[in-house]
C-alpha positions in Angstrom: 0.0 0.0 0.0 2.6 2.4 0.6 4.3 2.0 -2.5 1.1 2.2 -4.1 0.6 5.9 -2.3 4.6 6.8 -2.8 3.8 5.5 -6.7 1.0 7.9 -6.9 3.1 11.0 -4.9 6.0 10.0 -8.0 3.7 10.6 -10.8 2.2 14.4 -9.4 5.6 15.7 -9.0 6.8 14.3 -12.8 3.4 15.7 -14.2 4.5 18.9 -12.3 8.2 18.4 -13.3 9.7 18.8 -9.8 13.2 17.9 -9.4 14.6 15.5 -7.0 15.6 17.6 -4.5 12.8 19.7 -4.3 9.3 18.7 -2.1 6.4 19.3 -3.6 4.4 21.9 -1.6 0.9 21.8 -0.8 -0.7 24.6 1.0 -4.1 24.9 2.4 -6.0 28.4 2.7 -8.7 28.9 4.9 -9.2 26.4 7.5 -12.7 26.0 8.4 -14.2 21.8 9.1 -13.8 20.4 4.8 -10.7 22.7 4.1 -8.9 21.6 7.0 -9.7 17.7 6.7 -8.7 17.9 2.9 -5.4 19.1 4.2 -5.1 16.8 6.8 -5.9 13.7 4.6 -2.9 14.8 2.3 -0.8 15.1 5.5 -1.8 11.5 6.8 -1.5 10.1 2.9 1.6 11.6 1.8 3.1 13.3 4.8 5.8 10.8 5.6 7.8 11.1 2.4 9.0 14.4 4.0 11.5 14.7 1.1 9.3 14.6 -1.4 6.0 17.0 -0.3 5.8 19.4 2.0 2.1 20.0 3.4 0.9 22.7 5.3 -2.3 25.3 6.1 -2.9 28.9 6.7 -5.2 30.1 8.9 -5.5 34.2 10.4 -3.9 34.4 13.9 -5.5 35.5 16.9 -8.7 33.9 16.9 -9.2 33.1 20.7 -11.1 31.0 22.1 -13.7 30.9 25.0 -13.6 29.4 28.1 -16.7 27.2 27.1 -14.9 26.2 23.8 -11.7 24.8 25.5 -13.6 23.6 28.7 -15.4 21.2 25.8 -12.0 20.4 24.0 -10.7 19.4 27.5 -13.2 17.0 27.6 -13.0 15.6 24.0 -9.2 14.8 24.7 -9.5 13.3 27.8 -11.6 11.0 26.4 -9.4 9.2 23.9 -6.6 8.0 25.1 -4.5 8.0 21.9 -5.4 11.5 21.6 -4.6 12.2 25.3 -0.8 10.4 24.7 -0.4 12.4 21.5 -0.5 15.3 23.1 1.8 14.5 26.2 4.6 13.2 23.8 4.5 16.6 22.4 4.5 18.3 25.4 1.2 19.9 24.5 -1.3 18.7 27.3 -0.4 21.2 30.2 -1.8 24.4 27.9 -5.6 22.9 27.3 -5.1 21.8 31.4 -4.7 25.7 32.0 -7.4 27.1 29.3 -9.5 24.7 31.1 -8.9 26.4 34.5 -9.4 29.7 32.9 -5.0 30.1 33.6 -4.5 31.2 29.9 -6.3 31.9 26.5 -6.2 29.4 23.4 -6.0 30.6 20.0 -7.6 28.7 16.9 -3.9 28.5 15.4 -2.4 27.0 18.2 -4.7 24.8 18.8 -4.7 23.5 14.7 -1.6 23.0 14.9 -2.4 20.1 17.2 -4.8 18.1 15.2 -8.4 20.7 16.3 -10.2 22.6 14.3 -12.1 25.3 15.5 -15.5 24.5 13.9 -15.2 20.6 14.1 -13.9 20.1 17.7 -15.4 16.4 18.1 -13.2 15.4 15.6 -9.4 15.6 16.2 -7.0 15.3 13.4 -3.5 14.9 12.6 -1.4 17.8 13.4 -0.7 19.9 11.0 2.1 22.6 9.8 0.1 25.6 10.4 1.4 29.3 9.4 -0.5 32.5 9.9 1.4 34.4 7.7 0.2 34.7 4.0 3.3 35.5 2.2 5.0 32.9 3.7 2.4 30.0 3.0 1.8 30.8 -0.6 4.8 32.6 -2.0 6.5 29.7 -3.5 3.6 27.0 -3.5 2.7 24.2 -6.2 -0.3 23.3 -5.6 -2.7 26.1 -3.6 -5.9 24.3 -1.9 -8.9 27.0 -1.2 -10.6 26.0 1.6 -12.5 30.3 1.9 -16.0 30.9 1.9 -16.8 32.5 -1.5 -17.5 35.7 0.5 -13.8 35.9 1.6 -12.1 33.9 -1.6 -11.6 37.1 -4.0 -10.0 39.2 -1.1 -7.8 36.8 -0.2 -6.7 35.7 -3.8 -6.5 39.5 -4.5 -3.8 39.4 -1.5 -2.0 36.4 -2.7 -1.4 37.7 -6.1 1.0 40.2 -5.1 3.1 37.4 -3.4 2.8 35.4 -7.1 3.9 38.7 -9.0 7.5 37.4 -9.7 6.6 33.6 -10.7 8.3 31.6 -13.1 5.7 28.9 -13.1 2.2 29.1 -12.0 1.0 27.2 -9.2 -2.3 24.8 -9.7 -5.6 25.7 -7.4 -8.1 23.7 -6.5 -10.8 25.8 -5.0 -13.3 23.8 -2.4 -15.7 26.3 -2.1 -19.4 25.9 -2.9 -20.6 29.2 -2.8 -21.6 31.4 -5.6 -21.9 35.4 -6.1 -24.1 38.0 -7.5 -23.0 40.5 -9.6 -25.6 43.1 -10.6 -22.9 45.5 -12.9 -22.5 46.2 -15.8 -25.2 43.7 -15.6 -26.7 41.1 -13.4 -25.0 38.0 -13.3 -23.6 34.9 -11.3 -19.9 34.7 -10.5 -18.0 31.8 -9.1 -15.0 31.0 -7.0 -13.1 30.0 -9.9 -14.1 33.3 -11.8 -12.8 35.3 -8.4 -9.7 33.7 -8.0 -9.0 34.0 -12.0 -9.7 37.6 -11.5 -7.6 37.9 -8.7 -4.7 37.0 -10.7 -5.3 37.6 -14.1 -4.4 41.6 -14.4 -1.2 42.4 -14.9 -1.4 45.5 -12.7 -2.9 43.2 -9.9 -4.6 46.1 -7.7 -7.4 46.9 -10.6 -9.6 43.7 -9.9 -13.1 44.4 -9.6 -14.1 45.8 -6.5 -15.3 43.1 -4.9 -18.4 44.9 -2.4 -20.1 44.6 -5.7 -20.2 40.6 -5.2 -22.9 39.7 -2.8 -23.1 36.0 -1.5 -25.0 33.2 -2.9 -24.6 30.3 -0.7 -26.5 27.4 -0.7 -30.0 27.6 1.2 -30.2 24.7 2.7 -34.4 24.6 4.0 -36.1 25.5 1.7 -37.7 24.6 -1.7 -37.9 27.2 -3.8 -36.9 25.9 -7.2 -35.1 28.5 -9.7 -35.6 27.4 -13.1 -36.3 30.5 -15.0 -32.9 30.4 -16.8 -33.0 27.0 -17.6 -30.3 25.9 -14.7 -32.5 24.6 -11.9 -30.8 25.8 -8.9 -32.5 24.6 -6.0 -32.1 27.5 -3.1 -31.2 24.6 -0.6 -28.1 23.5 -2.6 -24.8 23.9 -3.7 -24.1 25.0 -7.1 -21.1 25.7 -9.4 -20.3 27.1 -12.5 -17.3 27.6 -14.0 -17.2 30.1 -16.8 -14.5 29.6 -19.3 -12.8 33.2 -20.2 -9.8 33.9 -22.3 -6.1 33.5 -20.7 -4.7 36.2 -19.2 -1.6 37.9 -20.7 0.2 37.4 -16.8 -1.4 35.4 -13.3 -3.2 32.8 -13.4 -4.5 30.9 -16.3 -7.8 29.5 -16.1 -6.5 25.6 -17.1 -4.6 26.0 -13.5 -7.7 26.3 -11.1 -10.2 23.6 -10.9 -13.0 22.6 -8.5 -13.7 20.0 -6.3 -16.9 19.0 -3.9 -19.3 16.3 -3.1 -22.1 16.2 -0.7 -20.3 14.7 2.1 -19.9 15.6 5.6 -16.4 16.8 6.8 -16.1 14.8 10.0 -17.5 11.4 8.3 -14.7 11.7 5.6 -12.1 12.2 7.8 -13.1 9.0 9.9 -12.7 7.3 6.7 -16.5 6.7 5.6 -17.1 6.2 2.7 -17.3 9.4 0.3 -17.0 10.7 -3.2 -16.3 14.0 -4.9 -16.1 15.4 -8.7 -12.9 17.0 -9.4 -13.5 19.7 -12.8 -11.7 21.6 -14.7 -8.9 21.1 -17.7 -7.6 17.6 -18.4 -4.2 18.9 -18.2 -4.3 19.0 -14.4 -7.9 16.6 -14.0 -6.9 13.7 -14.2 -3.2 13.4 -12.7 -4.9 15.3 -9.3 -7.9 13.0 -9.3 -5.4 10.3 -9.3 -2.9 11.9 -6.3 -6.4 12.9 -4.2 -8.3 9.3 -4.7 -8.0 7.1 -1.3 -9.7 3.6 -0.5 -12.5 5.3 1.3 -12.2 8.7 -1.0 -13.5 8.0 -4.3 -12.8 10.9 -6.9 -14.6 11.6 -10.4 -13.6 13.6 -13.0 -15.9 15.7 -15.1 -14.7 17.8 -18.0 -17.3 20.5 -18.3 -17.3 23.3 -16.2 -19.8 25.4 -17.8 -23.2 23.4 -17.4 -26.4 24.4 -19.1 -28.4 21.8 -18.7 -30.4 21.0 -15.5 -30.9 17.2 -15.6 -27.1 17.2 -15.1 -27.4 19.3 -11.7 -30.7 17.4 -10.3 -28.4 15.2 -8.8 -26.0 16.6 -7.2 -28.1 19.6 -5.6 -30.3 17.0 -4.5 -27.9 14.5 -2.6 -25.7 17.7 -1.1 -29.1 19.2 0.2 -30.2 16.0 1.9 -26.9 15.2 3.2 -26.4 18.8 4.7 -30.1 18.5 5.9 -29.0 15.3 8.0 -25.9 16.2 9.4 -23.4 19.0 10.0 -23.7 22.6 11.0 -26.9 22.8 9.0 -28.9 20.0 10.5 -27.6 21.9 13.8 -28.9 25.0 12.8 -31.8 23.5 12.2 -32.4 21.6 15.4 -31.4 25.0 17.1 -33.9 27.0 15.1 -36.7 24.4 15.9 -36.5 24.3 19.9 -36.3 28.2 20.1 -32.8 28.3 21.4 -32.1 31.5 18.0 -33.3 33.9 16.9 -32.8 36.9 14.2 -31.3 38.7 16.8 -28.2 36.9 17.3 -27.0 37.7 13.8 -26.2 34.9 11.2 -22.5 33.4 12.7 -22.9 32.0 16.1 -19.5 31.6 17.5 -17.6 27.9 16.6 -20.4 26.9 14.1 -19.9 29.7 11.2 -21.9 31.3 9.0 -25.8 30.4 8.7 -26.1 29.1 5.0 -28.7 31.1 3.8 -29.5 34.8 5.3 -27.0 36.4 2.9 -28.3 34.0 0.1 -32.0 34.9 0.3 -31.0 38.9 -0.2 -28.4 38.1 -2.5 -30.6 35.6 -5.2 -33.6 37.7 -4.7 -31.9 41.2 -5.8 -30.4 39.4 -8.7 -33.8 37.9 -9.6 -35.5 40.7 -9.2 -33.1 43.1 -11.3 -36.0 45.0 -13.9 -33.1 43.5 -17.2 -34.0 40.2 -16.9 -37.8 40.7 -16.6 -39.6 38.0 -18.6 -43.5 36.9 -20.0 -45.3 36.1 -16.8 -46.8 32.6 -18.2 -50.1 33.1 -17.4 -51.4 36.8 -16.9 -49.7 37.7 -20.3 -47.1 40.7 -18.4 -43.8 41.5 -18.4 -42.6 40.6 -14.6 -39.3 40.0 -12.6 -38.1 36.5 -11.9 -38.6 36.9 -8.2 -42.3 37.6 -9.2 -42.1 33.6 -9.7 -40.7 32.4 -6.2 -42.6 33.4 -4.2 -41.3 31.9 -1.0 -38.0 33.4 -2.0 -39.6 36.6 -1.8 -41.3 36.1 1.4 -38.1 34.8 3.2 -37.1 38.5 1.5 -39.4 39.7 3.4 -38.4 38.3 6.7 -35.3 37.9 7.2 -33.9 41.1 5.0 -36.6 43.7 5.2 -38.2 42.0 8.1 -42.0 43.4 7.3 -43.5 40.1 8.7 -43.2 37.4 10.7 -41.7 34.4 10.2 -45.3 32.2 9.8 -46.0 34.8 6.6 -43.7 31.8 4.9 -46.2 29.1 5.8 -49.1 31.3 4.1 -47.0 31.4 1.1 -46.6 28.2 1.2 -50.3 27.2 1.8 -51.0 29.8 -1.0 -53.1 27.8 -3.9 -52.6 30.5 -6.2 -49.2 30.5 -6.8 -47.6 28.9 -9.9 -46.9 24.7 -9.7 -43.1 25.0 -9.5 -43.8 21.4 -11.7 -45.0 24.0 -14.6 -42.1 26.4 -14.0 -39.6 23.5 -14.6 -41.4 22.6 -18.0 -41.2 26.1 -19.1 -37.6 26.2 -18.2 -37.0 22.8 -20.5 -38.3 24.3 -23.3 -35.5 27.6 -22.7 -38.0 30.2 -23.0 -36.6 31.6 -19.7 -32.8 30.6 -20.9 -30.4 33.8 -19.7 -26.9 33.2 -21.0 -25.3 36.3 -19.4 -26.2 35.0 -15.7 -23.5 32.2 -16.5 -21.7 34.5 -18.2 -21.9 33.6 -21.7 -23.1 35.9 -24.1 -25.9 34.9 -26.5 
């Protein structure tokens, strides 16, 4: 087996023409529960040929954490004993003994660098090379692993492409994120990690990029059932969705062949303790295949998938589907959820409750609903015979609008919408989509 994985390790470096004496290096950005177990199952895979890859993750410093945070990480290590002897051999223990007592103050870093991350403390990993300093983690990288939320991904890139100014070679990127933006000039439109990053890093005077207040969150909704098939892309606002957009290579950065995507509705923990799991890896052959190869374990099964740029809806039925009932079950989401239903928040406390993230779906709901309700893309209502916004055809998104952006009604105003007889079948909106009436190439990004 080890050969096998060393075998493997051999044919990414020759693909990436790395000579003998130099590692291959692997860096993580963004550390949050799926970005930090990807980089921790390419430590525990390939981490022992130390000569021949060098892993390693950046994360912000000075992130502290709360008494009642390392009180329940106390407990979590003492009890596993492997975990618990880990820690003594490297000296490590006394420190959670004293945050325990309330003697001294953790910091999400420090503690990473032991095997916890902050948003997945029940499940320890392998320790990991952690460096808060971005310059340092990326400057000379080969492969680049974003593990950001889209909200923070162009930023950050925007940052990284001034350490990348004076490369020979460029490095490869495999972006994990699921979330999607909306653009609304010059015109409305979606806009993907992949396209952020690409922008990032494809002008040659690196500061003109975009302004990026202009991008406004689409991240998957994960509760409700509002089914956005105007354009002929069913995009189910309780899923993840991407789309890559293919654009013309840059005369300097980053070309677009270099930065693929991979995901797969799977839970972060569950992968890490080595249940079984699958993911699509997509993007150009070039780098496809050969990283589908170096990423696939027994329990890790990776696909690879050409296209990028996807059209038609059957092929994203799937997908949406099993990521939304997967979420649903398990993970932050399903606690959320379980959260929302006993009482225990409300819209007061804001959308990130500390050590669980961002809620999936407050920023989405304003974000898809402005986009779908920009006066450009107005369309034939299909029955009254008059012109009328998408959003005029969801009307639960609009309600959810209603509460938790404007906030002009209560939260049950969503269970008269959804009681509400008179509203279109989404059944019929689906058909009308298949027939790409409704089709809207410049939301993807492609012109007509």
């Amino acid at each position: 087996m080890e050969q096998l994985v060393e075998a493997r390790l051999d044919e990414i470096r020759r693909v990436m023409c790395k000579a003998d004496d130099d590692p291959l290096k692997i860096v993580g950005v963004g550390a949050g529960a799926w970005g930090s177990v990807f980089i921790a199952m390419l430590q525990e895979n390939y981490g022992t040929f130390r000569d021949k890859v060098s892993v390693r993750i950046w994360r912000r410093g000075g992130r502290s954490i709360d008494k009642a945070t390392a009180q329940h990480l106390f407990e979590v290590i003492n009890s596993r004993e492997e975990l618990l002897r880990r820690l003594i051999r490297r000296c490590a223990y006394l420190k959670y003994v004293e945050a325990r007592l309330g003697d001294r103050v953790l910091y999400a870093d420090e503690i990473l660098k032991d095997g916890f991350c902050l948003n997945m403390i029940e499940t320890p990993l392998c320790p990991l090379k952690v460096v808060t300093n971005l310059q340092e983690a990326v400057w000379d990288a080969d492969v680049v692993v974003n593990g950001l939320p889209s909200t923070e991904t162009f930023q950050v890139f925007s940052e990284i492409s001034k350490y990348w100014k004076e490369r020979v070679t460029a490095p490869v990127i495999i972006s994990l994120a699921k979330g999607v933006e909306a653009e609304f000039e010059p015109r409305p439109r979606i806009v993907t990690p992949t396209q952020m990053i690409y922008r990032a890093n494809s002008s040659s005077d690196f500061g003109s990029v975009r302004n990026v207040s202009k991008l406004r969150k689409y991240q998957a909704l994960k509760s409700h059932s509002d089914m956005i098939s105007v354009f002929s892309v069913r995009v189910k606002v309780g899923a993840s969705v991407w789309f890559g957009v293919e654009t013309p290579r840059p005369k300097s950065g980053i070309p677009l062949e270099n930065i693929l995507y991979l995901g797969g509705p799977n839970i972060a923990s569950e992968v890490y303790n080595k249940e079984y799991a699958n993911a699509r890896i997509c993007g150009s052959e070039k780098w496809r295949k050969p990283l589908g190869k170096f990423l696939r374990q027994s329990h890790f099964i990776v696909w690879d998938n050409s296209d990028l740029v996807t059209h038609e809806p059957e092929k994203l039925a799937g997908p949406l589907l099993a990521d939304t009932y997967v979420t649903l079950l398990k993970g932050r989401n399903a606690w959320y959820g379980q959260k929302l239903a006993k009482g225990e928040l409300n819209l007061q406390m804001g959308d990130s409750i500390k050590g669980k993230g961002m809620i999936q779906g407050v920023s989405a709901v304003k974000a898809f609903f402005e986009l779908l309700n920009q006066s450009s893309l107005s369309l034939q209502h299909p029955e009254e015979d008059k012109p009328v916004t998408p959003a005029e055809l969801c009307p639960i998104l609009k309600m959810l609008y209603r509460i938790l952006i404007t906030r002009e009604v209560s939260c049950e105003a969503v269970l008269e919408a959804l009681r509400d007889e008179t509203m279109n079948d989404p059944r019929e909106l689906i058909e009308i989509a298949h027939s790409h009436l409704f089709f809207q190439p410049s939301l993807l990004g492609q012109t007509p």
